[in-house]
N, C-alpha and C positions, 0 to 999 in steps of 0.2 A: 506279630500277626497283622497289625494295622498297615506293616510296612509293604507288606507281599499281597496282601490283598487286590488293589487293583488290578495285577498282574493278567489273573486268569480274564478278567473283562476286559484288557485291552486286546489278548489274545483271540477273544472269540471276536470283538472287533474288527480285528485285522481280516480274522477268518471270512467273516461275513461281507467285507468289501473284495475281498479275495474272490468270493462267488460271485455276487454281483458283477464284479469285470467280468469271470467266465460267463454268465449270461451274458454280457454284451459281446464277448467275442464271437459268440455261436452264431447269431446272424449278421456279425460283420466280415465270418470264412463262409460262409454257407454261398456255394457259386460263385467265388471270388473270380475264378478265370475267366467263365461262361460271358459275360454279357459284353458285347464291343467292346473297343475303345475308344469315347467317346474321342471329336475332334481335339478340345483340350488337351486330353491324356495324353493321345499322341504327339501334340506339341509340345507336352514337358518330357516325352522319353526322347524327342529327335534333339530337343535344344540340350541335353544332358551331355549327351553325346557327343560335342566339341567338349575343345580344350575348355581350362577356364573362363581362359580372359577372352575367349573369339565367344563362349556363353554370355559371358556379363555385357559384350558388344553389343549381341543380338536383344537379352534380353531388356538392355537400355533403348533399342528402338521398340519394343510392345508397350502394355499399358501397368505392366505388375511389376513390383521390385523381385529383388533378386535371390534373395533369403529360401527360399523355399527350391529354389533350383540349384544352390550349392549343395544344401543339407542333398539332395535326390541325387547325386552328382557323386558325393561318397557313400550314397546308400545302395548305387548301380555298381561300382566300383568294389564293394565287399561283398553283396549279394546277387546283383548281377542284373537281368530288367524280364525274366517271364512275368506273365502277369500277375501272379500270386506275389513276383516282389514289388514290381514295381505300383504296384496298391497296397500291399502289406506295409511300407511306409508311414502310409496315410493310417491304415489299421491301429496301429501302434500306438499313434498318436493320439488316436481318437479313444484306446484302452485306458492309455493314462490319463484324459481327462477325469473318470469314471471316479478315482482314486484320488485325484486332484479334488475334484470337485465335493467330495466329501470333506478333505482339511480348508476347503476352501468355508463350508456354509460352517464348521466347527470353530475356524477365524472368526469370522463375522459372526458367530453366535456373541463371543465376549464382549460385541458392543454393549450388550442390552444386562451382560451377568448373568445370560442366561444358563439356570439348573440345569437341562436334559439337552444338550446341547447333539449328541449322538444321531438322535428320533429325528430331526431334520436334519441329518447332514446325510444317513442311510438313504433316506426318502429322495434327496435330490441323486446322491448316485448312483437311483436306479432307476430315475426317469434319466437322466444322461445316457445311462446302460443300453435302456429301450426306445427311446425318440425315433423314431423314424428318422427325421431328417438326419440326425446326428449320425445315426449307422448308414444312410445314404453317402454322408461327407467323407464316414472314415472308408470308405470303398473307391472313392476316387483317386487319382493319383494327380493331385491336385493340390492347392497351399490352404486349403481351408480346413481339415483337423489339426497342421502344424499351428494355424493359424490361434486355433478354437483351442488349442492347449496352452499360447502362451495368453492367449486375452484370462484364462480361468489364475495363471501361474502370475500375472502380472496382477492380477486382484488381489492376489493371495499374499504377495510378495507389500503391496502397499498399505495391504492391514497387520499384518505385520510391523512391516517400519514402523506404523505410528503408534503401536503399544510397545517399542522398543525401549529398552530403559539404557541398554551398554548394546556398542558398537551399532548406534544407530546410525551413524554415516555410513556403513555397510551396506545395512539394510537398505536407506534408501538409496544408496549407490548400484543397488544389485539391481531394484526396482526400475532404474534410467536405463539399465542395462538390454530389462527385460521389455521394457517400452518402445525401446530400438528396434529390439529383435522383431517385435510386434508387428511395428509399420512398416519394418523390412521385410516381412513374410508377407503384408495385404494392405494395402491405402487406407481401407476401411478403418482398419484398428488405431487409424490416429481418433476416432472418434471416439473410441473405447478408452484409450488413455488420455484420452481430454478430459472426461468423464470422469475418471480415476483422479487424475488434476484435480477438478473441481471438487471430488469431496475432501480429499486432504487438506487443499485449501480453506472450507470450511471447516474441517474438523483442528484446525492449526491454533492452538492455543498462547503459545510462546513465540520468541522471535526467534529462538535458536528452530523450533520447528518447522517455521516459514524458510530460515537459512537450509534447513536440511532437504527441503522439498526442489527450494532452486537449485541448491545442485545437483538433486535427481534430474531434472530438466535439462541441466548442463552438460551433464553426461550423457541422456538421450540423444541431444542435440549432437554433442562431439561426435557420438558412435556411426549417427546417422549422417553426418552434415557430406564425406563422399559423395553419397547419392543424390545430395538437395537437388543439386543440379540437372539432373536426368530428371526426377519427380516433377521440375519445374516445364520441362519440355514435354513427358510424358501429358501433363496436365492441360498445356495449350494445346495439344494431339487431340485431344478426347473431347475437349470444347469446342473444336474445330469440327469435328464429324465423329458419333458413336453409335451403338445399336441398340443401346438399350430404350426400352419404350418408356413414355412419358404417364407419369404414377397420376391416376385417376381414382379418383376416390372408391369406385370398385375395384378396380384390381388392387388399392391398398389393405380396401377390405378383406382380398380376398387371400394377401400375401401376409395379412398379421394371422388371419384365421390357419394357416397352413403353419406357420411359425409357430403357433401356441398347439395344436394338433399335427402336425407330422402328413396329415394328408388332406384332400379336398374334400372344401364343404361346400360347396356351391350354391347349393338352396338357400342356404342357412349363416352363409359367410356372413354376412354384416352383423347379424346376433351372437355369432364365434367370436369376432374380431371386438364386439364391445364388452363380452365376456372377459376376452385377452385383458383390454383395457381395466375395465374394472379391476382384475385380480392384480393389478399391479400399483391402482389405489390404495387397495387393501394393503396392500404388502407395505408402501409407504407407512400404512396407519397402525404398525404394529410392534416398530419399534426400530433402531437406530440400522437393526441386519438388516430389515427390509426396506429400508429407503434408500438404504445403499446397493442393494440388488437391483430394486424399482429403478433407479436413476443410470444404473450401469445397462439394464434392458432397455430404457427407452430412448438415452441419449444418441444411438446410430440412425433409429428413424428419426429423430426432432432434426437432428446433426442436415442430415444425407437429405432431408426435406426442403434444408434452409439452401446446405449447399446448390441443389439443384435450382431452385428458383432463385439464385442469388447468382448462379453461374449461366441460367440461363441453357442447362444442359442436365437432362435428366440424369442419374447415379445411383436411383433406388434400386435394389436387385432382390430378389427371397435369397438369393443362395449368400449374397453377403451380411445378410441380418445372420448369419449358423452362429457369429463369435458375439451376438448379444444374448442367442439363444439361451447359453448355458446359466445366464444370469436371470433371465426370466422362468428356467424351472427351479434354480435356486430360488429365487423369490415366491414360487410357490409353498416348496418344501415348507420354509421360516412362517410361511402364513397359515400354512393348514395345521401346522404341529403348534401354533402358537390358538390355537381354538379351545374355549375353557373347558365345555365336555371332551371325556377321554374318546370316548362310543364315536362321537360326530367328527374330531379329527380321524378316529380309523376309519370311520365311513368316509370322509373326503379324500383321503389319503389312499386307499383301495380303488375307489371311483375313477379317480386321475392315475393308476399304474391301469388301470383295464381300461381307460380311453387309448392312453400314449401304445399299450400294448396292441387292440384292436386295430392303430396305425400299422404298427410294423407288419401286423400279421397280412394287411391288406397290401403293402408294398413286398413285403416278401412274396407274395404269390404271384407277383406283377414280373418277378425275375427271371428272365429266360433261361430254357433248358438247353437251347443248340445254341450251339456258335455263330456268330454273325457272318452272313451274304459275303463279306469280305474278306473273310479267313476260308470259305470256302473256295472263292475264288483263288486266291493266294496260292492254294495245294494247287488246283487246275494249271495255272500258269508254273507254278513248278516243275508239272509232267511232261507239259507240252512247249513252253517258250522256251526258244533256242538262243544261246547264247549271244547272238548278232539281233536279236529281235529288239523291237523296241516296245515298250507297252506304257499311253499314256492315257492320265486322269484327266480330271475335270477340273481341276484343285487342288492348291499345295493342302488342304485339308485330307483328301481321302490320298493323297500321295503319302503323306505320313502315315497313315492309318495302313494303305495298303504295305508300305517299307517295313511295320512294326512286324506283319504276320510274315509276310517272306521272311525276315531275319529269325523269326523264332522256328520256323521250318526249315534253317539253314540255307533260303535262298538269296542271299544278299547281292548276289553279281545281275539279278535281275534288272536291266536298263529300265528302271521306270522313272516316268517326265510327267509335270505338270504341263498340259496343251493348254495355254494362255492366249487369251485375244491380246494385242501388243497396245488395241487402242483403250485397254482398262487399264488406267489406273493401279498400282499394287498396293493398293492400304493396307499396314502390318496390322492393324489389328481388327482388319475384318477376314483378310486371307492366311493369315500364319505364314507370310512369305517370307517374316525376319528367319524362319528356323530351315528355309532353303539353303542348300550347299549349292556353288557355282555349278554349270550344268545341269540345274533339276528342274529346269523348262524350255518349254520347244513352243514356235508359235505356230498359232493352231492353225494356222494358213500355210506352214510352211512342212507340217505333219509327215507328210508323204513324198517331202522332199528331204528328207533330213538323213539318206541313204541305208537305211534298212529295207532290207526285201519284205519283211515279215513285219507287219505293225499290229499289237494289241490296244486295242482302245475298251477301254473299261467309264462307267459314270452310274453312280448311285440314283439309278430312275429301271421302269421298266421298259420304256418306250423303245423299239426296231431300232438297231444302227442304222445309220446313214449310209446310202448308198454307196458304192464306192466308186472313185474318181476313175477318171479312165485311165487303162492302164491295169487297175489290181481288183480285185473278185475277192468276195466274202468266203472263207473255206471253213470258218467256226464261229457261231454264235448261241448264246448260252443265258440265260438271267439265275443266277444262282437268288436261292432264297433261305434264309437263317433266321436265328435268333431275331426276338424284337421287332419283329417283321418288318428286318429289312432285305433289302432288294437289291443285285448287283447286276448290270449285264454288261457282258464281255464278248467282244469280237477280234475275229481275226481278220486280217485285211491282207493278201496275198501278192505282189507283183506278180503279173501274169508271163511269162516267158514270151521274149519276143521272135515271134516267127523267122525262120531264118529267110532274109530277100529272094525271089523267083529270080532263078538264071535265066538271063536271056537266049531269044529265044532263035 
């Protein structure tokens, strides 16, 4: 009896993270298709789209490795790219954390030998379940829940190894493996596995342990070192000129507050964000799982801080703190369950599922119901652009975006061109022009010389088209209006028939 006993409570177990993920999938499908595609998106469905190696070309001149665009690459390839798949990727990924993230806080329970090891590890997979941001990440079609699956699976994997007792060169071998995969899906995540580095380092007792940790390192190194080379060029790229804005002590305020709650506290950011801090004190102060959660949460801002002021180049982002995220609602879970009245951790534990919840409910309501300005347009130009036409954007950004919806309408033969000024500059990672194919730009002076009778000019604003040049007359113009309140207007632009010469007389 003693032997079958466990049995039924690991089943209900199971059962219970089982639901848990079904709650987090419900609003990570709910309007999957409906809301654009952002510019990103677009840029990982156009770059998918070549071969391999003309992909890994292109995506060695942007700023991100490549890992996330092979894995999208066979996932377009068996499923295909409507929007439901080509985000259901991301979906996926972001489910498995959910279930991850439970064997992950039940690992790191055995630092401490703790009893109820369960009670926090539910607690954290069902703030992963309902995070706002977290179901934002798994809806994009993007490398940030592949991302945010291996940062939880690489944690997982390194607490592991080190209570290994047989075939511990596995383990940490698997761990170098899974550290590769990491920094190859997102730059960020070498912060996350340095991190991971340094507590193993400290937790390294023996010298065979220290031996087994370097050649998890060896192996990262081997897996990765391909790429070193591009990461190396990618890096003077991004030093050289980037977009992101430089982190001021409010907007850090107000990106750790968004980070620990899921959505905007603006009033109240800096009292959020020293809450955030605080609980990650705590977490340190409770025992061997929470110092190691606390250090794994805060090492990308310390990291990504020094970086920038060291490089000289801002690198802080909210959307790249998602893969420290999961370690900071882990570090709650372990603090709030580790509270000596039963009453006060339920009461804290409830508290934080009806904050994290009240997030989502407020971003769920924020997701639009029509289709975005540029899928409308998309059908328009289906009805009415004639095969000889040309129709050009503003940008290899809304060109992808406009390519995605024609393709999914079956209008792929559509001539559409990026109308570029010649005297800009094409920086790849401010224009997405690495994911142009040869002919998808026209210069914008040369528009109406480029032998089409019929020119569509389309541009994400609502402002009157331009006049048209001499010669052609305006015969359609239109601002379509969608989802997200966005705005598209589209003109047609006519070559006028030229009169036939007066016979003399």
């Amino acid at each position: 009896m003693t032997l079958t006993s466990p049995r039924p409570r690991a089943w209900t177990t199971a059962a219970i993270v089982a639901g848990i993920a079904l709650a987090g999938l419900l609003p990570r499908a709910w309007r999957l298709t409906v809301p654009g595609l952002t510019s990103d998106e677009a840029f990982s469905w156009r770059l998918t789209g070549y071969p391999v190696r003309d992909m890994l070309a292109r995506a060695a001149q942007d700023v991100h490795p490549p890992l996330y665009y092979i894995v999208l690459e066979g996932w377009r390839a068996i499923a295909g790219d409507g929007p439901s798949v080509l985000r259901g990727m991301s979906v996926l990924a972001g489910l498995l954390v959910v279930p991850l993230a439970f064997g992950l806080v039940r690992e790191a329970a055995r630092l401490d030998i703790a009893e109820d090891r369960r009670t926090a590890a539910l607690l954290a997979a069902a703030m992963i379940a309902i995070h706002a941001t977290q179901v934002l990440q798994s809806r994009n079609a993007r490398m940030y829940a592949l991302g945010t699956l291996l940062a939880a699976g690489s944690a997982w994997l390194i607490l592991r190894a080190n209570r290994a007792t047989v075939r511990t060169w596995a383990w940490w071998a698997l761990w170098g493996l899974a550290a590769a995969a990491a920094v190859a899906t997102h730059y960020y995540l070498a912060f996350t596995v340095a991190a991971q580095a340094a507590w193993a380092l400290g937790a390294a007792r023996t010298r065979r342990r220290l031996q087994e940790l370097l050649l998890a390192g060896l192996v990262a190194l081997a897996v990765f070192a391909p790429w070193a080379p591009v990461l190396w060029r990618q890096a003077r790229q991004v030093r050289a000129a980037y977009w992101i804005p430089p982190a001021g002590l409010t907007s850090l305020a107000e990106g750790i507050a968004r980070w620990g709650t899921g959505f905007e506290t603006e009033p109240v950011a800096s009292l959020v964000a020293l809450l955030v801090i605080a609980s990650l004190v705590a977490a340190a102060r409770v025992g061997r799982a929470g110092r190691f959660f606390a250090l794994q949460a805060a090492a990308p801002w310390i990291l990504g801080l020094v970086v920038s002021v060291s490089a000289g180049r801002p690198i802080v982002l909210d959307r790249y703190m998602l893969f420290a995220q999961v370690f900071l609602l882990c570090a709650w879970a372990v603090t709030v369950t580790r509270v000596g009245a039963r009453a006060l951790a339920a009461g804290a534990a409830l508290a934080i599922v009806l904050l994290l919840a009240s997030g989502l409910a407020l971003t769920l309501r924020g997701l639009p119901a029509d289709p975005p300005a540029l899928a409308l347009a998309a059908r328009a130009l289906k009805r009415q652009a004639g095969a000889d036409d040309l129709v050009a954007v503003e940008s290899p950004r809304v060109l992808n975006k406009l390519r995605y919806y024609a393709s999914q309408l079956g209008a792929d033969t559509l001539r559409v061109r990026a109308a570029l000024p010649e005297r800009v500059p094409l920086l790849p990672y401010v224009s997405h022009v690495v994911s142009l194919d040869d002919g998808d730009t026209v210069a914008a002076d040369a528009l109406f010389a480029a032998g089409a009778d019929s020119v569509w000019v389309g541009r994400e604003s609502t402002s009157p088209p331009n006049p048209p040049p001499a010669g052609w007359t305006i015969t359609f113009a239109r601002v379509f209006e969608g989802g997200e309140d966005t705005r598209f207007t589209l003109a047609r632009y006519q070559r006028m028939e030229t009169p036939p010469p007066s016979s003399a007389r």
